[in-house]
C-alpha positions as CSV (number, residue, x, y, z in Angstrom):
1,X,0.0,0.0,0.0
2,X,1.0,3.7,-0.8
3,X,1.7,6.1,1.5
4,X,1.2,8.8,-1.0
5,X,-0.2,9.4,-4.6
6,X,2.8,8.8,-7.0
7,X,4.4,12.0,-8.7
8,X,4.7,12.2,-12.4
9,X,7.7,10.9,-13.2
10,X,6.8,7.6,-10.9
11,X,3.7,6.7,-13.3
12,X,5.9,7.5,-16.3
13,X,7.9,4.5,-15.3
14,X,5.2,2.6,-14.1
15,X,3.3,2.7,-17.5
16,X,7.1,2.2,-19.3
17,X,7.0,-1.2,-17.1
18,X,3.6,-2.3,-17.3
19,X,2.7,-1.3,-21.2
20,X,3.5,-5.2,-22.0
21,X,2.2,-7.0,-18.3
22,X,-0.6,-8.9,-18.6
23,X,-3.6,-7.9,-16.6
24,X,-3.2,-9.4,-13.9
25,X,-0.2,-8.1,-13.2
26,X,-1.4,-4.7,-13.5
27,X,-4.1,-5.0,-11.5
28,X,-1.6,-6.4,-8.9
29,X,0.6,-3.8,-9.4
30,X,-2.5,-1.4,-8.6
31,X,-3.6,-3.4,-5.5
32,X,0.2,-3.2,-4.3
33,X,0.6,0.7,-5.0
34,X,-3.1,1.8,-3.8
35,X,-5.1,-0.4,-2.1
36,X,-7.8,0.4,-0.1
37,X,-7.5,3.9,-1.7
38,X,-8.1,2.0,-4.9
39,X,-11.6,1.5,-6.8
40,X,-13.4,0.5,-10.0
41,X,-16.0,1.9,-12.2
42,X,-17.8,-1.0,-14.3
43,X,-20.7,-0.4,-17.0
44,X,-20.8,-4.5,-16.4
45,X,-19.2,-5.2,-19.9
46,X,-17.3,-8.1,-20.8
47,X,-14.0,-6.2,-19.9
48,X,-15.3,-4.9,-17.2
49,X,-16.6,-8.6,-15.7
50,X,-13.2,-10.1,-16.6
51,X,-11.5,-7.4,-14.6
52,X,-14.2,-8.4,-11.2
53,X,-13.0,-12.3,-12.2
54,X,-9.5,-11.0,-11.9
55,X,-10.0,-9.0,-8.6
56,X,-11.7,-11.9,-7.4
57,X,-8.6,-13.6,-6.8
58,X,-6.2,-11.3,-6.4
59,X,-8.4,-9.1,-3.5
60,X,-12.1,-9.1,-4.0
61,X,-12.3,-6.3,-1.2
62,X,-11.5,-3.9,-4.1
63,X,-14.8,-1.3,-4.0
64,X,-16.0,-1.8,-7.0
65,X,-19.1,0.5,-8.5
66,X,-21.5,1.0,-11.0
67,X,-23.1,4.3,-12.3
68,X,-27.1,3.5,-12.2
69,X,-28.0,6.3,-14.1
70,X,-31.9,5.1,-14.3
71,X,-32.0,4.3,-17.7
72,X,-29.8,0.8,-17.6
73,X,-31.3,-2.0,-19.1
74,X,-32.8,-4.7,-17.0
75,X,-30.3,-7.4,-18.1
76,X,-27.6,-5.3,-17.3
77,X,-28.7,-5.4,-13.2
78,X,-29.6,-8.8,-13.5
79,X,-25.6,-9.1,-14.5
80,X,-25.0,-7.1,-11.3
81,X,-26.8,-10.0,-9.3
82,X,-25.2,-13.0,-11.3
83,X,-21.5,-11.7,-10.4
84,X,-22.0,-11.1,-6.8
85,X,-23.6,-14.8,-6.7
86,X,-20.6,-15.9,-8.8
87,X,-17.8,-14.0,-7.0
88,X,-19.2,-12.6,-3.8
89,X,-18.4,-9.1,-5.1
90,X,-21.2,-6.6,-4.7
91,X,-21.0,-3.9,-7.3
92,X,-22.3,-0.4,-5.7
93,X,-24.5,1.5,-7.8
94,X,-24.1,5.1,-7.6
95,X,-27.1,6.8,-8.2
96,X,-27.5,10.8,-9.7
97,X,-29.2,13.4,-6.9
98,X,-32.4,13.3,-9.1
99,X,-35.0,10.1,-10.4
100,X,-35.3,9.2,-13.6
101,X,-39.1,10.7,-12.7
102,X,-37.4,14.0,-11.6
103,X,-34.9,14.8,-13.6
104,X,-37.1,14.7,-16.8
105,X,-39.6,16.7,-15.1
106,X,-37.1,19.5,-14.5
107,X,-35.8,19.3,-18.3
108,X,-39.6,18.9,-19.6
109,X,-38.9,15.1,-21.2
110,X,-36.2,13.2,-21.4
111,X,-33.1,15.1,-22.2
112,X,-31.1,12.6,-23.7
113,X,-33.0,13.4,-27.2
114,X,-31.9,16.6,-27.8
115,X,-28.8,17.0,-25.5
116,X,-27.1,13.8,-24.7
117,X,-24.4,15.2,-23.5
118,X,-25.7,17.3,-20.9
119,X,-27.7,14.3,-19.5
120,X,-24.8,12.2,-19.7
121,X,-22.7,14.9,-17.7
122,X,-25.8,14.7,-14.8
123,X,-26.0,11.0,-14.8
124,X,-22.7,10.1,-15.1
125,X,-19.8,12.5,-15.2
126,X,-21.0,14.2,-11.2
127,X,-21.9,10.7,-9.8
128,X,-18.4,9.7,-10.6
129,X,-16.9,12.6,-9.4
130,X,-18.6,12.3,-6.0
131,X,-17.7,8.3,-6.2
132,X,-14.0,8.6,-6.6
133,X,-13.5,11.5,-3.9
134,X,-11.0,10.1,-1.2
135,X,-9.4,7.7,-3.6
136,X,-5.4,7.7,-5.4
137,X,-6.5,5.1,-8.4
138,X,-9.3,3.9,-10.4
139,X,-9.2,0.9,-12.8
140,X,-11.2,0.9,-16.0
141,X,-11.7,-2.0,-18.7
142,X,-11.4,0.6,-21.6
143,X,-9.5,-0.8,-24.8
144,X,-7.3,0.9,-26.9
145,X,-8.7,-0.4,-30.3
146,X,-12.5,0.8,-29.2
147,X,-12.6,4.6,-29.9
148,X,-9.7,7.6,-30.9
149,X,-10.1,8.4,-27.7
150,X,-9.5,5.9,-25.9
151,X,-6.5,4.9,-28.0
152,X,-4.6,7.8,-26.2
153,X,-4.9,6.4,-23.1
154,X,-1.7,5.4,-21.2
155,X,-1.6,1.8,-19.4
156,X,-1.0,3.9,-16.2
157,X,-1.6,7.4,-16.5
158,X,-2.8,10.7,-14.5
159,X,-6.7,11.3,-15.3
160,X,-7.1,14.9,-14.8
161,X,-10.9,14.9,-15.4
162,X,-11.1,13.6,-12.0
163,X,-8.3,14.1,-10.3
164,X,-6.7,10.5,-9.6
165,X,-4.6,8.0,-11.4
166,X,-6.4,5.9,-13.6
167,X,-5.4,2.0,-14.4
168,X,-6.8,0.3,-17.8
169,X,-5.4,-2.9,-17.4
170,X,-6.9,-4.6,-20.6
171,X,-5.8,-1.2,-22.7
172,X,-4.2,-3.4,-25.2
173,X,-6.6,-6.3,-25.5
174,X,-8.6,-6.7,-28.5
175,X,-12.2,-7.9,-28.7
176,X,-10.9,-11.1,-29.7
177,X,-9.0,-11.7,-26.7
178,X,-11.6,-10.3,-24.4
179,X,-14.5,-12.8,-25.9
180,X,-11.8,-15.8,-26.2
181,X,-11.2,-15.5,-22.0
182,X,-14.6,-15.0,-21.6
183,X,-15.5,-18.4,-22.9
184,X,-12.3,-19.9,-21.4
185,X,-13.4,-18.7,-17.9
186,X,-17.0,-19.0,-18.2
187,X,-17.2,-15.3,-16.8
188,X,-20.7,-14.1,-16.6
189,X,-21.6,-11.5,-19.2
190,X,-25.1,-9.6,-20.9
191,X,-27.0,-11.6,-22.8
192,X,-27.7,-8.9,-24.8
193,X,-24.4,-9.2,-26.5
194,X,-25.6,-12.4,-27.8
195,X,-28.5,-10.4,-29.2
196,X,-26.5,-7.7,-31.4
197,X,-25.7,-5.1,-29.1
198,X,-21.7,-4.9,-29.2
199,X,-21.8,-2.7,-26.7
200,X,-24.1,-1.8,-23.8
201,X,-25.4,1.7,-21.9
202,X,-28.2,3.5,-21.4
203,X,-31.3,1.6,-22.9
204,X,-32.5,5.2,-25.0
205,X,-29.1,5.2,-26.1
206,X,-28.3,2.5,-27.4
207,X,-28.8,-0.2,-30.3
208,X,-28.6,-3.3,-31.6
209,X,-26.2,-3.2,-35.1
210,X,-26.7,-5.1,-38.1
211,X,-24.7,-8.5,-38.7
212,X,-21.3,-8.1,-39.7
213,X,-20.9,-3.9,-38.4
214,X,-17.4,-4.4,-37.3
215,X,-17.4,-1.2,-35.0
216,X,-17.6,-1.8,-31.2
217,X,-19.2,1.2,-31.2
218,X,-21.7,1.4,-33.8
219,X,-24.7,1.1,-31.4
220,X,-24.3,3.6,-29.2
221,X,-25.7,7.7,-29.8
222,X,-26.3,5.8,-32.9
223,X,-26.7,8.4,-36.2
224,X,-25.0,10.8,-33.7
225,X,-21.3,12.2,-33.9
226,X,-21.6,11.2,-30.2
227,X,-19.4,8.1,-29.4
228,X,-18.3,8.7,-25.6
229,X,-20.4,9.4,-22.4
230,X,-17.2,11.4,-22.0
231,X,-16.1,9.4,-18.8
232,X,-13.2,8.2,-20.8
233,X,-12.5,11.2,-23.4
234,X,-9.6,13.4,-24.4
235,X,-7.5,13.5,-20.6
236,X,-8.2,10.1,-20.0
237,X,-5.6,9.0,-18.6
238,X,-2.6,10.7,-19.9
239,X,1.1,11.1,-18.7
């Protein structure tokens, strides 16, 4: 365990010796450095399960969270229950100030129709904010080969959006590789991948994709410019 946040120069070398570890060791590596000042956001994606397979034997006690924004799709809680059976791991959900009920009441509708990203910065952006407070770390499951932006991300890496270092342990996986341990590990996963939805968010947000669409993120803001929730855009975590 630290006893205080690493400066600059320490996660430069720390990325420059863990670009090439496998995930396990990175996630040890973050469990060594910041644990219990060390947490995980998960939107319950296949990354995101095999990193909660991975914590569950390296040290479940790991807080690990999940931002409930209201408008999650049923399968995607059921997911929540189906890990903690499987691993004993009971993903928090952090919840916005406002209902579903009264935040659209205050915009007049649902805001996510004419200004995603606005309802997106409500529902996810402040919950995370206030769920990170207090901690040095965060781990993500964010891929390099998923999005521009997320292809600048370092393996370990200073997230200024909120303040803490941020730890994407599977950065360099591919889809392949995430799918092929899935199904070697039997980890629990949506079913609605199996249903065309690549990947998952906010039920008014997102869609299923036509056979063969070879972008990850095809479904999601779909006929948007919008690809990001902007949890994992532009600063994320840089060195």
């Amino acid at each position: 365990m630290s006893v205080e946040t690493p400066s600059r120069v320490d996660l430069v070398e720390a990325n420059e010796r863990l670009a090439k570890a496998v995930p396990c060791d990175i996630i040890r590596w973050a469990v060594e450095m910041f644990y219990p000042r060390l947490t995980m956001a998960t939107a319950f994606g296949p990354e995101g399960c095999i990193i909660i397979h991975m914590l569950a034997e390296i040290e479940p006690r790991v807080r690990v969270f999940n931002l409930e924004t209201g408008y999650q799709f049923a399968e995607t809680l059921e997911l929540r229950d189906r890990i903690a059976e499987r691993y004993g791991i009971e993903v928090e959900l952090v919840r916005p100030d406002t209902t579903v009920e009264q935040y659209e009441a205050q915009h007049g509708g649902p805001l996510y129709i004419h200004q995603p990203d606005q309802c997106c910065h409500d529902r996810k952006i402040i919950p995370l904010r206030r769920a990170v407070a207090g901690y040095d770390a965060w781990i993500s499951s964010i891929r390099a080969d998923q999005s521009p932006h997320r292809a600048g991300a370092s393996v370990v890496g200073w997230d200024a959006k909120f303040g803490l270092v941020k730890v994407n342990p599977l950065l360099s996986w591919t889809q392949r590789d995430v799918w092929a341990f899935v199904v070697a590990n039997d980890v629990p996963y949506n079913p609605l991948h199996d249903q065309g939805y690549p990947s998952i968010g906010c039920w008014p947000c997102t869609s299923a994709v036509a056979p063969g669409e070879t972008d990850e993120r095809a479904g999601r803001w779909a006929g948007q410019a919008k690809t990001e929730c902007g949890l994992h855009s532009l600063d994320s975590s840089q060195l």
